[in-house]
Each structure stands twice: as C-alpha cells, then as structure tokens.
TORROVEX-279809 format. One record per residue (C-alpha): residue number from 1; residue in three letters; x, y, z. Coordinates in steps of 0.2 Angstrom, whole numbers, plus 5000, padded with zeros to 4 digits. Example, Ala and Ser with C-alpha at 12.3 -4.5 7.8 and 13.67 -1.06 7.14 Angstrom:
% residues 2
+------+------+------+------+------+
| resi | resn |    u |    v |    w |
+------+------+------+------+------+
|    1 |  ALA | 5062 | 4978 | 5039 |
|    2 |  SER | 5068 | 4995 | 5036 |
+------+------+------+------+------+
END
This chain:
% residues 248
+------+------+------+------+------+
| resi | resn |    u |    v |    w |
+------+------+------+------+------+
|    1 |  UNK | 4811 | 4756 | 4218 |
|    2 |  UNK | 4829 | 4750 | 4214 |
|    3 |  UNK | 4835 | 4737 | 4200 |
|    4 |  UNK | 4853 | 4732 | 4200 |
|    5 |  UNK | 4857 | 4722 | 4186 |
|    6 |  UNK | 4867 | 4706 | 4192 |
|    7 |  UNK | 4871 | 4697 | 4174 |
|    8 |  UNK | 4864 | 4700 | 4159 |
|    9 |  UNK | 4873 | 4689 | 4148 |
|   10 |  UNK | 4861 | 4680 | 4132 |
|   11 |  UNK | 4859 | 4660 | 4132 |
|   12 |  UNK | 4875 | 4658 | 4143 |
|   13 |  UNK | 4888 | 4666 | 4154 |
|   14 |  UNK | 4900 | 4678 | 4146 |
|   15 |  UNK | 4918 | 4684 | 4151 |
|   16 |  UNK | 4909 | 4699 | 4158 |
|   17 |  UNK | 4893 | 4695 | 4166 |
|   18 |  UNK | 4885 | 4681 | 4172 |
|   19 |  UNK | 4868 | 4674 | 4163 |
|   20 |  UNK | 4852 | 4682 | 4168 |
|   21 |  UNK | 4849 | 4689 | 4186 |
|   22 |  UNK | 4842 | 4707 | 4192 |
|   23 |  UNK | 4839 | 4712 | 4211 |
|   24 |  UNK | 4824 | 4720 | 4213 |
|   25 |  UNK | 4822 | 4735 | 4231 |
|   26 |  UNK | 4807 | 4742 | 4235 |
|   27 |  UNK | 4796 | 4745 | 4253 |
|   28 |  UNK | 4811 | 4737 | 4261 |
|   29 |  UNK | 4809 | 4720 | 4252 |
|   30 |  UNK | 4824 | 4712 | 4242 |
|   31 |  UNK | 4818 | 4702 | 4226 |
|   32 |  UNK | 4828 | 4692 | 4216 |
|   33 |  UNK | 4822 | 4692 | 4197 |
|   34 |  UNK | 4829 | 4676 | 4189 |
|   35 |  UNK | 4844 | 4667 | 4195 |
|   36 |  UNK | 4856 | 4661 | 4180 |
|   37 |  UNK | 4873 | 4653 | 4179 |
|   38 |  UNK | 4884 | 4662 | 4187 |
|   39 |  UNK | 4874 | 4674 | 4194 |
|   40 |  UNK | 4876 | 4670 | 4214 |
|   41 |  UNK | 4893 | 4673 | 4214 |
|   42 |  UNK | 4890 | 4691 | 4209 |
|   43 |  UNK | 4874 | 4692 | 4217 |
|   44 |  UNK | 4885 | 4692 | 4234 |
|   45 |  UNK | 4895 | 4708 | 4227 |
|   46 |  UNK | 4876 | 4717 | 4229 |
|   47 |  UNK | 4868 | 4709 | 4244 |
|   48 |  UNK | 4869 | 4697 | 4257 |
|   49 |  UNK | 4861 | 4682 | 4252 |
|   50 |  UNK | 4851 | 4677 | 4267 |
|   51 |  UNK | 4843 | 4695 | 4266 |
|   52 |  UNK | 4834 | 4691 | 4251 |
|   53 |  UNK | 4814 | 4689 | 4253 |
|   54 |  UNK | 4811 | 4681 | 4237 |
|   55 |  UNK | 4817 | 4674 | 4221 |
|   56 |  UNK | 4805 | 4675 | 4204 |
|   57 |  UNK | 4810 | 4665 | 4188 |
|   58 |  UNK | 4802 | 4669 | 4172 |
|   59 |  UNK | 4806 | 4652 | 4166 |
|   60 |  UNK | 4815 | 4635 | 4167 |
|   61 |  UNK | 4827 | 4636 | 4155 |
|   62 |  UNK | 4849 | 4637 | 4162 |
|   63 |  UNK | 4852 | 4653 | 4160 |
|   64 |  UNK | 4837 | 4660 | 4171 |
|   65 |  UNK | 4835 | 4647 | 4183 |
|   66 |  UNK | 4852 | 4636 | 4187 |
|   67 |  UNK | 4860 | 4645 | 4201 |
|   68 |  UNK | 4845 | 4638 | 4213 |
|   69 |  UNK | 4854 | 4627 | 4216 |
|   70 |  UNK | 4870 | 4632 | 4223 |
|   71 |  UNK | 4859 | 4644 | 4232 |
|   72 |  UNK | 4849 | 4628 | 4238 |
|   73 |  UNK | 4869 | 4623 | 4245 |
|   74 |  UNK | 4869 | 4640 | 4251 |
|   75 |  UNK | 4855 | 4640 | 4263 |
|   76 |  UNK | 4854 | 4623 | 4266 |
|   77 |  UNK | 4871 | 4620 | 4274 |
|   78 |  UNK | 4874 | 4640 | 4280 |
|   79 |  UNK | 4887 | 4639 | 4297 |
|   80 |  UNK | 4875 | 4641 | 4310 |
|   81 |  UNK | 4860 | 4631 | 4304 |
|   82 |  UNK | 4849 | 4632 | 4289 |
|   83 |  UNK | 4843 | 4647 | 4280 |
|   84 |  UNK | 4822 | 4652 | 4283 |
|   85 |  UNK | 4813 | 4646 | 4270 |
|   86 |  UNK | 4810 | 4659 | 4254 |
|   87 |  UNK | 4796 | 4658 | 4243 |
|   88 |  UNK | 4801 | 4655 | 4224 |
|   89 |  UNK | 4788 | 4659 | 4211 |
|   90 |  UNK | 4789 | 4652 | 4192 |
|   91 |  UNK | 4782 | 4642 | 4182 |
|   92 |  UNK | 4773 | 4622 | 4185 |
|   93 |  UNK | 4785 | 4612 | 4189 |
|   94 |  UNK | 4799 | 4623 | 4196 |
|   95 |  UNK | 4802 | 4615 | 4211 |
|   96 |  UNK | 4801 | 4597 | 4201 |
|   97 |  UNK | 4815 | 4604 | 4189 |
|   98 |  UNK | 4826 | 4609 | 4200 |
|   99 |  UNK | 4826 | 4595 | 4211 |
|  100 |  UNK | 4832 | 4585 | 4195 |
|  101 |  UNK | 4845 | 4598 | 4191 |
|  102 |  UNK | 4854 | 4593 | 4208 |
|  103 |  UNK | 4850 | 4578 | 4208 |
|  104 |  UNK | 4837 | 4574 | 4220 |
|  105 |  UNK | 4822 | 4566 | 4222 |
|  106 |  UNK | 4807 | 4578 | 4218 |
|  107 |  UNK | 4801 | 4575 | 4236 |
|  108 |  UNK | 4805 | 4584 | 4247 |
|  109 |  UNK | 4816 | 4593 | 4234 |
|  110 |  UNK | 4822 | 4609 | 4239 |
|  111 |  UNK | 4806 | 4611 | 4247 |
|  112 |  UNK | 4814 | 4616 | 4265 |
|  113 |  UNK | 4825 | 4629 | 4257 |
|  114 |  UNK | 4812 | 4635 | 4247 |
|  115 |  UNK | 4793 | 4637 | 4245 |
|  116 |  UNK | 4788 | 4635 | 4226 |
|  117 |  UNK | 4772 | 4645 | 4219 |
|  118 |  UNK | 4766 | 4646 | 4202 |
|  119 |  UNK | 4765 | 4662 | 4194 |
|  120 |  UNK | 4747 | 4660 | 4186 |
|  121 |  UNK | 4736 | 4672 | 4178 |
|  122 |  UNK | 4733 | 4686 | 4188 |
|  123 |  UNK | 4743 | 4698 | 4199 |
|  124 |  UNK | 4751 | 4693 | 4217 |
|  125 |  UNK | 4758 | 4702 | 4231 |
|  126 |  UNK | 4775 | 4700 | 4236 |
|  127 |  UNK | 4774 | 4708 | 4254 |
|  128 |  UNK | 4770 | 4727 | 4249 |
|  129 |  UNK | 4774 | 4723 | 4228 |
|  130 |  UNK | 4765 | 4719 | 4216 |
|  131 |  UNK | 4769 | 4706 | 4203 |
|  132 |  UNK | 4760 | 4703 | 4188 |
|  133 |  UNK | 4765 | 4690 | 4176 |
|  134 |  UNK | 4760 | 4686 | 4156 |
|  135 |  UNK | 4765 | 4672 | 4147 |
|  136 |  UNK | 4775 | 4675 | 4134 |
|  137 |  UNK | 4783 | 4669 | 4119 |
|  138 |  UNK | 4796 | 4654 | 4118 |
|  139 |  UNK | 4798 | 4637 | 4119 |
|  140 |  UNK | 4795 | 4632 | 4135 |
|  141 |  UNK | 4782 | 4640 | 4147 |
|  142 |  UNK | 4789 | 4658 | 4150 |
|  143 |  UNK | 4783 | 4673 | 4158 |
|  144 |  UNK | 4787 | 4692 | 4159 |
|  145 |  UNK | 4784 | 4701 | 4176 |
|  146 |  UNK | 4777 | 4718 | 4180 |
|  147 |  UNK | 4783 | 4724 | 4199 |
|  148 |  UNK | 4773 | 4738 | 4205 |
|  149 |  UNK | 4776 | 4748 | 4220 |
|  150 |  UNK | 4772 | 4766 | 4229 |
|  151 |  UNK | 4768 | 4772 | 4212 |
|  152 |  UNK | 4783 | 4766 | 4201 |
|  153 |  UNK | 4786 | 4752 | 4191 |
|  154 |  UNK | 4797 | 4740 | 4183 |
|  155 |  UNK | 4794 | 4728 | 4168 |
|  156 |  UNK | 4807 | 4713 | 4163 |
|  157 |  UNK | 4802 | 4702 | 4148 |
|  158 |  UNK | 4813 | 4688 | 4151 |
|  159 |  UNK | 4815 | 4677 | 4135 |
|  160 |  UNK | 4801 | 4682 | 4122 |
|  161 |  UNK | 4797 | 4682 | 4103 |
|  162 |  UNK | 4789 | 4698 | 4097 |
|  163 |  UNK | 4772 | 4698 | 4110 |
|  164 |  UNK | 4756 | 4711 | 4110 |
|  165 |  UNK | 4756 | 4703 | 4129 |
|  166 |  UNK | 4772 | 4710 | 4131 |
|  167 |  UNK | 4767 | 4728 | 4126 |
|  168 |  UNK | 4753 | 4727 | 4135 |
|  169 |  UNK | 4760 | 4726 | 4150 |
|  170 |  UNK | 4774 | 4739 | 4149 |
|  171 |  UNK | 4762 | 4753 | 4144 |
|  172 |  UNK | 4765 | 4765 | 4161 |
|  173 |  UNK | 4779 | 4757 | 4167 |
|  174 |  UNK | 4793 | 4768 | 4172 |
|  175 |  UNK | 4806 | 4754 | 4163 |
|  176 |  UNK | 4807 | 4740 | 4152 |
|  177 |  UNK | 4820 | 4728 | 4155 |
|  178 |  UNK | 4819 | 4719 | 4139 |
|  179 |  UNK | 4828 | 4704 | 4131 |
|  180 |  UNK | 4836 | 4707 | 4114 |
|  181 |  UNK | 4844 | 4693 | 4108 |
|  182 |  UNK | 4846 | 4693 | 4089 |
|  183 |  UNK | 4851 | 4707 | 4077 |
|  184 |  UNK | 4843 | 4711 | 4060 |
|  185 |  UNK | 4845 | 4700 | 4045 |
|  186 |  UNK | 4840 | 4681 | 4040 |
|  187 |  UNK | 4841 | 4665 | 4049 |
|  188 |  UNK | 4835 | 4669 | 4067 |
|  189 |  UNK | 4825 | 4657 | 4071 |
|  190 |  UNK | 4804 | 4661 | 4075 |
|  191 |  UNK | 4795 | 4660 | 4093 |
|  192 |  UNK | 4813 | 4662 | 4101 |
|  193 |  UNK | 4820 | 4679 | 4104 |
|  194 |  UNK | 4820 | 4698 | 4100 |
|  195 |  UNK | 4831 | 4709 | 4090 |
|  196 |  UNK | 4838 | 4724 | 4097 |
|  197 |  UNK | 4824 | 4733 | 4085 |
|  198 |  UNK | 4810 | 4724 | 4089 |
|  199 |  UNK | 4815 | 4727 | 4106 |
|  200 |  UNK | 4815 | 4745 | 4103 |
|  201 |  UNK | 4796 | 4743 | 4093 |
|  202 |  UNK | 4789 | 4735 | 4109 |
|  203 |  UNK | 4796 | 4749 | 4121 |
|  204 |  UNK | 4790 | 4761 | 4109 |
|  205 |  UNK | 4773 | 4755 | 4108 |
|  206 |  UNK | 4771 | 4754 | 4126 |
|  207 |  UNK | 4776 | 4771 | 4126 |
|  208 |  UNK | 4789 | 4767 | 4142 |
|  209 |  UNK | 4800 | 4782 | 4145 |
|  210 |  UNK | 4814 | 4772 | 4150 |
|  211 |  UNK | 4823 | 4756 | 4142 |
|  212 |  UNK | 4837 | 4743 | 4145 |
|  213 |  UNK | 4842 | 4731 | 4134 |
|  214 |  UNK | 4847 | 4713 | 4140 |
|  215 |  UNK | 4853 | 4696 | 4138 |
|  216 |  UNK | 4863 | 4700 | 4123 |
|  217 |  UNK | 4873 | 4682 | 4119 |
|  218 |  UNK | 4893 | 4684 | 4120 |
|  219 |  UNK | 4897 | 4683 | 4102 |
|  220 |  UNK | 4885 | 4699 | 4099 |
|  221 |  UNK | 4891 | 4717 | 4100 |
|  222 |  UNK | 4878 | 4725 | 4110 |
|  223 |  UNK | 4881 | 4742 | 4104 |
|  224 |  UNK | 4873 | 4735 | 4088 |
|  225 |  UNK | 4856 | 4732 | 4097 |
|  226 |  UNK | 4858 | 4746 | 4104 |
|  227 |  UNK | 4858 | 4757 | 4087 |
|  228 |  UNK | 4845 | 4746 | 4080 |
|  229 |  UNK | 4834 | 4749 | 4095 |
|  230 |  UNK | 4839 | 4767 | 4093 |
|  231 |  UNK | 4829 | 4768 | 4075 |
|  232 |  UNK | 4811 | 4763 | 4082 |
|  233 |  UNK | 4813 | 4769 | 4100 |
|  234 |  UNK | 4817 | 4791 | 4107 |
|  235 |  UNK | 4817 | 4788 | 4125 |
|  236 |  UNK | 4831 | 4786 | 4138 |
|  237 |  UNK | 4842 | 4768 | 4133 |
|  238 |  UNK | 4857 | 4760 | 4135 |
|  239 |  UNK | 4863 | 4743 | 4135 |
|  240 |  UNK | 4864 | 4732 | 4152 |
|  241 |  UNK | 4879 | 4728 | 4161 |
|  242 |  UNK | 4884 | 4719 | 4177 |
|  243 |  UNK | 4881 | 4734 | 4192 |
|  244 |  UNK | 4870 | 4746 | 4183 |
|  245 |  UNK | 4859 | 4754 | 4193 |
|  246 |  UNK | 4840 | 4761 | 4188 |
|  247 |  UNK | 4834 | 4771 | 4201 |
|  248 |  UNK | 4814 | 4774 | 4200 |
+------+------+------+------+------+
END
C-alpha cells in the first residue's frame, strides 16, 4: 500500500496545502480519500485523474467534500467525451448534497459522473480493498475508514472528537492518519475535534506503530501538535504535509 498525502490543511485551505485529500495505491487500484477545497488541483500533480477507481468521503462538511464538483466538470465535459462513471461512497445523502452544492437538481445529480454508495455499518470491498468504516464523533454524520489490503493497512479518522470507535479500529493498523485540530488549553469547543495529544493517546491505545498527524488549521503551528502528541505516544510520527509519502 501507498498513501500520498494531497492537502492536509484543517477546516480550510492554507497557503501551503489544500483542505483534506489523500490518494490511497494498492493491488493496482487508485482510491481517493476525501476530496477538499483545493485539493484537485494538486491531486493532478500525483495522478491522472481519470485513473482514479474510486473516491471515499468521511463526511459532507467543505473541507472534505467540495472539490466533487469541479471533478464532476472534470469528467463530465473531458475533450473526447465524458469520463466512466466512478463509484463515491460517504455518507446518506451525498449525492443530494453535492448536487446543491453545484447547483443542480438532485435528479439526476451527478449521478452520471458518479455512482453514490452509503458507507453503512459494516466492511465493503473496493475491487481487492477492504474498507471498513465507523461513525465517529462530530457534528454531522462522519466516519473514519480502515483500508485493508495483502496484509497491510491504513486508518484515517477524518474529523472526530475523542472516540473508543476510533481506537478500535486502528488497533493493528500499520498507520493512523489522524486529525489533530486543537492544541491544549481551555475554549475548544466539545464533540468537534482532537488535539495534537489526544491524537497521540488514541494512536497510542491502538498500539499503531506508525502515525500522521493531519488537518491542522492555518493559524496553528503544527510542530506544536506535534510535541503534544509526542508526550503520550513512542512510535514513528511526523506532521502531514502536501506530497509525503507512506509506504506500507
């Protein structure tokens, strides 16, 4: 397995990175794993767009979701004729909300560009991956994903609160992908986000031998999550950025 991180900026696009979006390679399959603002521009620094086999969204808020729909413009108008329809898996309602987003009307949607599945409850394939999802906590319906494949695998949190479900499923993951939005100290608000220790406490509960730190907002140092993830948690970590690769 290969994990490229595409943006990693927190709740919006920074100077330096895009908002949430990680490409997923494994058994010759090229996954998409959130699609923020931003985030297809520089996706086409990594791959060629119409070799992607699948897009997953861990929920319906901008910053993971928005750039569906300039890839929608991207497949649907391509030189040459329209793009093969590519299955999309998130939440209820994610082909609804991204038909408002652009502006169109719910049917048919996107629905010829893309073919939207709902994550559910229990694991899916995705060709020779396996994907297994867990709701997590945040305001809106929100999910992290396991992929599994030939023995490795990865786990991403997307947006969460602290969450048992969370360490549940990263315990025997080769990596954790996981958010950490807040520092230390008073006034963050509940059910929202991570810090960059709490972040550290999860992966360290899980027992995962390897973790990233993501979607750190613009106006946070991320060296500081680093060193708070850094008190709680031994194993191999650094902080996301725009091109780093994990190999597994």
């Amino acid at each position: 397995m290969r994990l490229t991180v595409i943006g990693c900026s927190g709740s919006f696009p920074g100077p330096h990175s895009p908002a949430s979006c990680y490409l997923v390679e494994a058994g010759g399959l090229r996954v998409v794993v959130d699609l923020g603002n931003g985030a297809l521009g520089e996706l086409q620094r990594h791959v060629d767009i119409y070799a992607v086999d699948a897009v997953l969204l861990s929920h319906l808020h901008a910053d993971h979701c928005l750039d569906l729909c300039s890839y929608y413009v991207a497949r649907k108008y391509r030189p040459g004729g329209p793009a093969p329809q590519i299955p999309v898996y998130g939440p209820r309602g994610s082909g609804a909300r991204l038909a408002r987003a652009y502006d169109l009307p719910e049917e048919p949607g996107m629905d010829s560009e893309f073919r939207f599945l709902e994550h559910g409850r229990v694991p899916y394939s995705v060709g020779p991956l396996t994907v297994t999802p867990v709701r997590v906590v945040h305001p809106v319906e929100a999910y992290a994903l396991r992929i599994d494949h030939g023995g490795h695998s990865v786990v991403y949190s997307g947006d969460t609160a602290p969450s048992e479900a969370l360490v549940d499923l990263a315990r025997g993951a080769d990596l954790l992908v996981c958010e950490a939005s807040f520092l230390e100290g008073e006034g963050n608000p509940p059910g929202l986000h991570l810090t960059g220790r709490q972040a550290g406490q999860h992966a360290a509960e899980a027992g995962v031998p390897r973790l990233v730190l993501t979607h750190v907002p613009p106006w946070t140092d991320g060296a500081v999550a680093v060193a708070e993830a850094s008190e709680v948690y031994g194993g191999d970590l650094q902080l996301a950025s725009p091109g780093l690769v994990v190999e597994l």
